[in-house]
N, C-alpha and C positions, 0 to 999 in steps of 0.2 A: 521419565515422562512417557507414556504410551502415548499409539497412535492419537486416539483419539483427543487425550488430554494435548498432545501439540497443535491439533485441528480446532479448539477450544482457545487454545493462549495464542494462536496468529487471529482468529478473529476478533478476539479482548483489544488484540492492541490494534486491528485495523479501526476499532470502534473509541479507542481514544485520539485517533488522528483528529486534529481540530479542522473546521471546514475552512476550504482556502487553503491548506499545508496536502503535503505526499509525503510519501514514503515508498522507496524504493522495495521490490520483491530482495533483492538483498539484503537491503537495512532490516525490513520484517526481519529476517532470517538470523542476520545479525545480532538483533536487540533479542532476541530467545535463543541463541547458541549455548551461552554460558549453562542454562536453566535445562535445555533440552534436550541436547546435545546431539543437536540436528543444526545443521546452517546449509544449506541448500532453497535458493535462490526459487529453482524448479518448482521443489516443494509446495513453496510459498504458494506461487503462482496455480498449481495444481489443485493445494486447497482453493485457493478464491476461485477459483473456475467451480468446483461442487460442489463449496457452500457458501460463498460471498454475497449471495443475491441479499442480504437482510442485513448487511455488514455496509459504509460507504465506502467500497469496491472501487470506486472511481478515482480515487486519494490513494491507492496502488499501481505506481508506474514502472515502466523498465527503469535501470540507471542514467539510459539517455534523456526522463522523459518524454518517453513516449507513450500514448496512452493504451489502454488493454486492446489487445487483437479483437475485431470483430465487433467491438465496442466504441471509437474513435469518436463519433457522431454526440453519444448521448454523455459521455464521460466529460468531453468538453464542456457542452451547453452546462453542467453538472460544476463543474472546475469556474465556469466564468459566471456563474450566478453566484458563486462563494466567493468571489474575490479572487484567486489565484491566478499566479503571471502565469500567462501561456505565450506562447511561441508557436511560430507557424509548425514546425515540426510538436508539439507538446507541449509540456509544463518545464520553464523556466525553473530547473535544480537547484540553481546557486538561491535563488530568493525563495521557494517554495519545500526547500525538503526538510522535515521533522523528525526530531529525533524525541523519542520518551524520555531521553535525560534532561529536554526543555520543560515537562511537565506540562500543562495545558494552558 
């Protein structure tokens, strides 16, 4: 998989994150290791910073949930109009994190 085509399949699958669920910058990373043979976490995170904007970006958390740096404010209002459990520190993991083997 070249650059570009890994930059292509993390925003695929940020785009079937259903609203109200997350996904960790590792699970991203995780769920195309096999296919890509890139699993870095960083990565992830690096694409959604310069090209997320058009992608729901906000359904990308750290493992803590916590929500994207510099972004806190609109990510939430974002998360709590979808349903999803939040926590004073982010998004409640154990009830809100998605994986692509749930299908949609």
């Amino acid at each position: 998989m070249t650059p570009d085509e890994y930059v292509e399949a993390v925003l695929d699958l940020v785009e079937r994150i259903p609203p109200g669920r997350v996904m960790s910058y590792g699970a991203v990373a995780d769920a195309l290791a096999e296919r890509s043979g890139r699993a870095s976490a960083r990565l992830v995170g690096s694409i959604m910073a310069r090209h997320g904007g058009g992608v729901p970006w906000h359904r990308v958390v750290n493992s803590a949930g916590r929500l994207p740096p510099g972004h806190e404010v609109e990510a939430r209002a974002r998360l709590r109009a979808e349903g999803c459990p939040l926590r004073p520190s982010g998004v409640d993991m154990a009830a809100a994190a998605w994986s692509p083997d749930e299908g949609m």
